[in-house]
Each structure stands twice: as C-alpha cells, then as structure tokens.
N, C-alpha and C positions, 0 to 999 in steps of 0.2 A: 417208515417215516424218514424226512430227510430232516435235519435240522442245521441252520447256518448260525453262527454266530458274529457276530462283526463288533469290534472293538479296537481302538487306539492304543491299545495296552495289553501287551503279551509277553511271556517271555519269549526271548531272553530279556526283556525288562525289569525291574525289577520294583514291586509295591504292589498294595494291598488289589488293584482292580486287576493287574496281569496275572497274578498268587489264583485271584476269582475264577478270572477269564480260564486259569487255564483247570481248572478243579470243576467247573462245570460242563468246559466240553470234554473231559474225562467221564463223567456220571452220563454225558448224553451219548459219548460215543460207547460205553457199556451194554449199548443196546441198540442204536440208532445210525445210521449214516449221519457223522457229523462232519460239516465244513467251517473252519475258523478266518475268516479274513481279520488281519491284521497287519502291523507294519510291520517291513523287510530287517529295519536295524542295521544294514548292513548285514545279513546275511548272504550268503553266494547263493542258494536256492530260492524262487519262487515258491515253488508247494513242497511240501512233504506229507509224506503218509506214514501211518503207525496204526495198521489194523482201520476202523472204520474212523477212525480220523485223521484229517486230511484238513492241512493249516494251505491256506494262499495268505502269501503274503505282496501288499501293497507298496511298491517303492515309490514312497513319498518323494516330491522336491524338498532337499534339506537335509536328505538321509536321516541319520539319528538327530536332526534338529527340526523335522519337519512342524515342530508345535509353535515355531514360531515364526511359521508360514500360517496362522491359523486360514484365511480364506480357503487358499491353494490344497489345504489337507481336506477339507470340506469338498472343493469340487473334483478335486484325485479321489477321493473315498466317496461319494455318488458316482461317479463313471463306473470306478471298479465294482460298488455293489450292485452297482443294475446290471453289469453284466454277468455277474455271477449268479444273479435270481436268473437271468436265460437260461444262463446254461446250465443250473442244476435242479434248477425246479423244486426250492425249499416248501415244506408244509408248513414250517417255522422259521420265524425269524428272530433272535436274542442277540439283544440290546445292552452293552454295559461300558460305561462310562458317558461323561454329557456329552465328550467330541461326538462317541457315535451316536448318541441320543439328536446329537443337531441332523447328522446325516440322515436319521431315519424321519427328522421330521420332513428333511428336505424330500425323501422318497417317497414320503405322505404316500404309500402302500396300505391298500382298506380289503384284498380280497386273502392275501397270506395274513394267517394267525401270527402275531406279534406282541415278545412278551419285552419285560424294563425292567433293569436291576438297579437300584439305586440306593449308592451308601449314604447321600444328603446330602456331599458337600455344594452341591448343584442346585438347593433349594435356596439356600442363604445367598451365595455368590453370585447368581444370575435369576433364577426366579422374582426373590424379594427385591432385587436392587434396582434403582431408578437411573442407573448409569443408564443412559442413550445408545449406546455398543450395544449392552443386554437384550434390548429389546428384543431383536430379527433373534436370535437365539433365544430369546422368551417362547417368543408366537411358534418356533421351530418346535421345540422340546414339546411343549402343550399340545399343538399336533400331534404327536406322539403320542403321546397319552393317553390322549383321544382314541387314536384310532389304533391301540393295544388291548388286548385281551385282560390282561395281568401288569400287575408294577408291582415288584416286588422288593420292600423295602429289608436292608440287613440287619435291624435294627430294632426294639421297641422307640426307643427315642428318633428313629428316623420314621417310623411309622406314624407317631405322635407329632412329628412335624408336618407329615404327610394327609395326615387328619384334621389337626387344625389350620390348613391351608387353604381356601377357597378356591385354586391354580388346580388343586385334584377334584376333578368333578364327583366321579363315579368310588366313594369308596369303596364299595364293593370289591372294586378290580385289586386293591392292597392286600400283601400277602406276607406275612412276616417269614422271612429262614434266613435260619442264621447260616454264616461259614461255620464248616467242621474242621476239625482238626484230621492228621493223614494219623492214623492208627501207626502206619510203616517210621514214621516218627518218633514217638516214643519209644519204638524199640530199638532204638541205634544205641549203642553202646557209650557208655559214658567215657570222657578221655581226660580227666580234670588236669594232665601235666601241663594243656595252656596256661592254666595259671602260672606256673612255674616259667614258662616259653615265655611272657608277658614279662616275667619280672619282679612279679608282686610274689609276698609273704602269704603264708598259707594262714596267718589271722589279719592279711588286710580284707574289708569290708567293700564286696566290688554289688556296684548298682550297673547297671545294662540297660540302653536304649537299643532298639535296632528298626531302623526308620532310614525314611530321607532327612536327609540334615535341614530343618524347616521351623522358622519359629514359630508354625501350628504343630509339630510335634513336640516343642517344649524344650529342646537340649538345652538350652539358652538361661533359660528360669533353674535348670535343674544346676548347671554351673555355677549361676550365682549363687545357689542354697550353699553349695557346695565350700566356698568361695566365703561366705558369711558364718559357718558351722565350725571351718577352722582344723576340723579333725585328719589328721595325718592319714588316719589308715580309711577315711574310707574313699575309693577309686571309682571313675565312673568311667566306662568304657560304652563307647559311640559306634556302631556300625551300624557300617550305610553312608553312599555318598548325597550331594546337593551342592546347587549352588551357595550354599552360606557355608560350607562345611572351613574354608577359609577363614571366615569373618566368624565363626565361633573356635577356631582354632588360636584367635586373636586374642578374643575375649579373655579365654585360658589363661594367655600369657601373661595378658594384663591385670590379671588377678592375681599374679604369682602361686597359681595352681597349677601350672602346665604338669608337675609329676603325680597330681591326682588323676586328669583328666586324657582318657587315651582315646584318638580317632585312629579307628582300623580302616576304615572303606568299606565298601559294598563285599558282601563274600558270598559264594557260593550258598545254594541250597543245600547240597552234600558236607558240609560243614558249618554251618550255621547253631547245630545242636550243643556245637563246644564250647561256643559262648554262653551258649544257654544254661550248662550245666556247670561253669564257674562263677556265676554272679548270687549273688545269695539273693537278690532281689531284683523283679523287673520293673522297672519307671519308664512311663510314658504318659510325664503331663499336659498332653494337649489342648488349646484351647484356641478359641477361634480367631481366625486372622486373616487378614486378604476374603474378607466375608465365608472362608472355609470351616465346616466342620468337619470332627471327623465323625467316620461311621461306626462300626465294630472291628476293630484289625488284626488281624489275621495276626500278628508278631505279638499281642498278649496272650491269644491261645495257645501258641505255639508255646510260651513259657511256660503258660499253665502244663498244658503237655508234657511239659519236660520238670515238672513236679515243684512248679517255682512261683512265688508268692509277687501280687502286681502291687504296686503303686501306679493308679488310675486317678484319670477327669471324672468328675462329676461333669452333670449336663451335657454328657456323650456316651456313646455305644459304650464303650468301655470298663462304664460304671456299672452297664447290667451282670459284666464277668465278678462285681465284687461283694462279698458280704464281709463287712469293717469288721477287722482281726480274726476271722475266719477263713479267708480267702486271698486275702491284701488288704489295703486301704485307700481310701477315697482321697483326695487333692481337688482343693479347687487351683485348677490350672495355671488359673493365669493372677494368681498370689503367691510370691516368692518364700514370703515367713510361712504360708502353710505348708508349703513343699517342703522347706527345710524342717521344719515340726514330723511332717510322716516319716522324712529318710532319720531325722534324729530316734523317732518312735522303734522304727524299725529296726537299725542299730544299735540301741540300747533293748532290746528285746529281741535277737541275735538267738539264740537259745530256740525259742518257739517258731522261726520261721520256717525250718523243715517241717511240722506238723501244718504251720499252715498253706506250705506247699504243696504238700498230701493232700490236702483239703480242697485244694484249688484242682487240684487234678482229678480227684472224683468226683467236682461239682461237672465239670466241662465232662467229662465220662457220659453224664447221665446229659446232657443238654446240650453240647456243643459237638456231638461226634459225628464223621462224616456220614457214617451210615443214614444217620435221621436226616441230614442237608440231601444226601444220595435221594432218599426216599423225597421228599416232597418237594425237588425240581421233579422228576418221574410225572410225579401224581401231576403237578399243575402241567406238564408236557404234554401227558394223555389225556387231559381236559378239551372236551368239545367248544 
C-alpha cells in the first residue's frame, strides 16, 4: 500500500498539526510506503527519505511566509499534489490541517480512498462563519468530506461538534483517536539544574505554558492572574514563539511583573522535557478567539508524560485529560479571577501535586499511549 500524506504543517515547524503530521506518517510508514508532501521552510533539500518514508517538500512563494499568500499556497499545493498522485500512485490520501483540507477539496479526487483529521479549530472559524471569504473555503472543505472515506476527529469535544453539525453529512465516517504520547519521552532523564540556569530558587513556584504565543492559548489571561495574585514566588515561564510574543512581553512590564514572567522562545524537541520537569504545574488556558478552538494538544500530554499535573479549559479537548484534583484542574479560559483561583488552588496545595502528577501520568498510560493512536490509524488504513 502506498499512502501520501499532504499537509501545510510539518516539521521543522513547530505545533500541535506538524507534532500530528509527523507521528502519523511515522505509524503509516511502520508498515507502509509513505510519502509526506509538505512545505520546504527553507530547507536546502526537496525529498528526503528515512527507511519507507520519504517527505517532498513544496517550495511555496513566500518561503517561510507562504501563509500569507493564502490563494498562491492553494494553487502551488494543487499543482504539486496532482503531480505527486501521477507519479506515485497513492491507495491513500491523508488530509490534515484546513489549508490542506481546502486543497483536497480543490482536487475533489472520488476514485483514491481519502481520509480527514481534524482538531475543530476549522469548524468554528470557517464552517460556522458568515464572513463572505469563508464561503469558497466552506463549499471546498465539505467537498471533502464528502468525498472521504473517514474524518477523524481528535477529540470527544471535537467529535460533539462534528455531530451536532449539520455541514457533516454522513456520521458514520467520524472516528474519535486521540494523539499518543512518544513512550521514548518519558524516559529521557530528568535535568532539574535548569532551574538553577534560569535563576529561580528551588522554593519558587514555576507554572509552564509551551504553545505559540496566541491569545487562544491563554498566556495573556494567565499574566494578568499572575499580575492580580501579587505572589513573589510564583514564576510563569512561556516557551514558544508568535506573533504577540512582543505584545505579551509588554504586558509583563506593564504589570511590573517582568521578574515573574519568563519568555524563552521556541526550543527544540530534544529538550523540551526540561522545561517540563522544572514547572511544578502545566497551564494552558485556552479559550476561543479569532472563531478558533482548540483541539486536544499534544504539549498537555507531553506534561502528563513527564508526571506533571494540567491546569486546562473547559469546553475543549483538554478538559477530557482532566479529572478535578486528581489529575489537574479545570479553568474556565476565558475568566481571569478563575484562572488565578486554580494557580492560587494549586500553589497553596504545593504538597499534593507530585501525587497528582503520578495520577495524570497513569491516566494518559492507560488512554493516551501512542501504541492504542498506532493501532487505530492501522485499523481505519486497512479499512475497505
């Protein structure tokens, strides 16, 4: 079997659909001749191969900004994928992100099996919306859907969107899998002297985002909590870039919090665990904005993984990772006094949050492990 993938998001990118993008053609190329078209980034190579998978990459006009070319990445990404169905003659085609969801409507392809991954934030932003823009992207995307096998939502809350939707015809074709977590992950070695490298005391109280810098990822609500609570020791540290990472770097100052609040930037995959394993707790109060939701994100499991207790949204993927003071606790997002109520909950209960780290780590064990996400891409792949 051959299997292509096509997506606007890969690494070296960095977020939760490239994280996807690339954890699923890993499980398909396990088995499968897989090919990944995606964007160049500026890379110096067009393809590369690693065993049976084999990335093309698409040099957009725009280079690393080719997103805000949107038409141009549209009819550059339909050239290049029609010529890649020539020439490799896929049995399957996998669809994730809306960019490539628009593309695949444009390919309106009815005789290759064709499957949809979708975290939601594409149901709210462009499905629901009455913008005039949306539209040709509306009738795009629904084509798709149409004429796919499978949509597979990441989510129960994105499935429940996907259900009460009348834009999904056929629910039948809805398939809930979660992202797994990388096993290889949690066993990297713990380094906790970043704390020390950082600057902070070994009883300051550090919370952890690791996101784009985006006020649907929340950094923003979480400063002011921060900002309103008044407490010296507890520290919130930001990695990951964005465009707002400035305009919250502002905020900071103007709060006269700048020595609580630390922006690191984006950092590798191969160290990204050491953030993880100095924050006593992870926050990520997202809440919907620019009609965005989010899905389930791959950077709460990752915490869980690394045996560390969430502060999550309600009314997103996120909340399904929680059971309140068992696992983390719940926030409504986009309320400032509740956010600063959880991190106060939290830091005044300091003590118990190693046990509900542990707790959080063997919930994701039994339910979030790549093995079971491994298994039922497989199953729905070898589905007639």
């Amino acid at each position: 079997m051959k299997v292509l993938i096509y997506t606007h998001e890969y690494p070296p990118f960095q977020g939760g659909i490239a994280t996807s993008s690339e954890k699923i053609a890993t499980i398909f190329a396990s088995k499968y001749s897989t090919y990944v078209c995606c964007p160049k980034y500026g890379l110096k190579d067009d393809c590369e191969t690693k065993g049976n998978l084999k990335m093309h990459r698409i040099n957009f006009l725009g280079g690393r900004n080719f997103k805000k070319i949107p038409i141009m990445q549209y009819i550059k990404g339909l050239d290049f994928l029609k010529k890649k169905i020539k020439d490799i003659g896929p049995d399957v085609i996998f669809y994730l992100g809306e960019e490539a969801e628009i593309v695949g409507g444009l390919l309106n392809n009815k005789e290759i099996k064709q499957i949809v991954r979708i975290a939601g934030s594409g149901i709210k932003s462009i499905l629901e919306s009455k913008n005039l823009i949306n539209l040709v992207k509306k009738y795009l995307m629904l084509r798709l859907y149409r004429n796919s096998k499978n949509i597979i939502a990441v989510s129960k809350n994105t499935k429940r969107l996907m259900n009460n939707n009348s834009f999904f015809e056929d629910k039948q074709k809805i398939r809930l899998i979660y992202n797994g977590f990388d096993e290889e992950f949690t066993r990297k070695p713990k380094k906790l002297s970043l704390k020390k490298e950082l600057g902070y005391h070994e009883s300051d109280f550090v919370l952890l985002t690791v996101s784009r810098v985006l006020p649907r990822k929340g950094q923003d609500y979480v400063i002011q909590a921060i900002s309103e609570l008044g407490i010296k020791k507890i520290k919130y540290i930001c990695v990951g870039g964005g465009k707002y990472l400035e305009r919250f770097k502002s905020m900071s100052k103007k709060l006269n919090i700048e020595s609580n609040v630390l922006f690191v930037g984006p950092k590798d995959k191969n160290e990204i665990h050491k953030y993880y394993d100095i924050c006593d707790v992870f926050i990520l109060c997202n809440r919907t904005w620019n009609s965005k939701i989010e899905g389930l994100p791959n950077v709460a499991i990752e915490a869980m993984a690394r045996k560390k207790p969430v502060i999550g949204s309600r009314n997103s993927g996120t909340e399904e990772l929680i059971v309140e003071n068992n696992t983390g606790f719940k926030v409504n997002g986009d309320e400032v006094d509740d956010i600063k109520k959880k991190i106060l909950l939290a830091y005044e209960n300091k003590a118990e949050l190693k046990n509900i780290g542990l707790n959080a780590y063997n919930m994701i064990q039994k339910e979030f492990s790549y093995k079971n996400m491994a298994e039922k891409y497989m199953e729905i792949l070898n589905e007639n």
